[in-house]
Structure formats: C-alpha cells, structure tokens
C-alpha positions, 0 to 999 in steps of 0.5 A, spaced: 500 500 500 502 506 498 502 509 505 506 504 508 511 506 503 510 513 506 512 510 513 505 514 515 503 513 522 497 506 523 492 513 524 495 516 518 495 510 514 487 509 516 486 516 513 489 516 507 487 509 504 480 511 502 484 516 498 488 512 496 483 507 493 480 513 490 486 513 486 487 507 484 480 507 481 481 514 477 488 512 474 492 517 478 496 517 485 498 519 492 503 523 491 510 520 493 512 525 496 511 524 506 513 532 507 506 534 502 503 527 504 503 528 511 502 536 510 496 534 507 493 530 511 494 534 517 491 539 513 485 536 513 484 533 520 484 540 521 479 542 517 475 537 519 476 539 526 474 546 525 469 545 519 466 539 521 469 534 513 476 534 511 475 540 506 481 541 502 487 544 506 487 548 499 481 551 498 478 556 501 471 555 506 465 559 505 461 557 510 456 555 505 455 548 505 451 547 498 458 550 495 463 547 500 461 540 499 465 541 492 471 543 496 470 536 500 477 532 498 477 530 493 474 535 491 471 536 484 476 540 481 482 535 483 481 531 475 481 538 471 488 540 475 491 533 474 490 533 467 492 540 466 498 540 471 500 534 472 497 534 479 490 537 483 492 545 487 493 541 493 498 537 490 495 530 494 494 526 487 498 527 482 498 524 474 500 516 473 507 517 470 
C-alpha cells in the first residue's frame, strides 16, 4: 500500500487509504512525496476539526455548505488540475507517470 511506503503513522495510514483507493480507481496517485503527504493530511484533520469534513487544506471555506461540499477532498476540481498540471492545487494526487 502506498502509505506504508510513506512510513505514515497506523492513524495516518487509516486516513489516507480511502484516498488512496480513490486513486487507484481514477488512474492517478498519492503523491510520493511524506513532507506534502503528511502536510496534507494534517491539513485536513484540521479542517475537519474546525469545519466539521476534511475540506481541502487548499481551498478556501465559505461557510456555505451547498458550495463547500465541492471543496470536500477530493474535491471536484482535483481531475481538471491533474490533467492540466500534472497534479490537483493541493498537490495530494498527482498524474500516473
């Protein structure tokens, strides 16, 4: 699996497998590298801490829950940026090389 790759943490590991799952299933992947993978993670927990969903750490809340659902990670504009740039604004998944 690609977190024990990482060396992430049990908890860590248990958090990034629906995302890692996500990539398999939509030809992409975690990006390789632990310093942006554990970055984005925290990120994450925290928004989920603060906001109540794992918002991306990227990505700006609204406090509107109709248009922050699009920001919930993955969020809807990750596919368009992998395919435009190589990787989504977070930088969490990133093109199948």
């Amino acid at each position: 699996m690609a977190s024990e790759k990482f060396g992430v943490k049990k908890m860590d590991k248990e958090i990034l497998k629906p995302y890692g799952e996500h990539a398999k299933k939509m030809g992409i992947r975690i990006n390789p590298s632990k310093k942006i993978v554990e970055a984005i993670i925290t990120g994450l927990l925290n928004n989920e801490k603060k906001h109540g969903e794992r918002y991306c750490p990227c990505r700006r809340v609204t406090g509107n829950k109709e248009e922050d659902k699009k920001i919930i990670c993955p969020c809807v504009y990750h596919m368009g940026e992998i395919e435009l740039q190589g990787k989504c604004h977070c930088q969490l998944f990133v093109k199948n090389s």
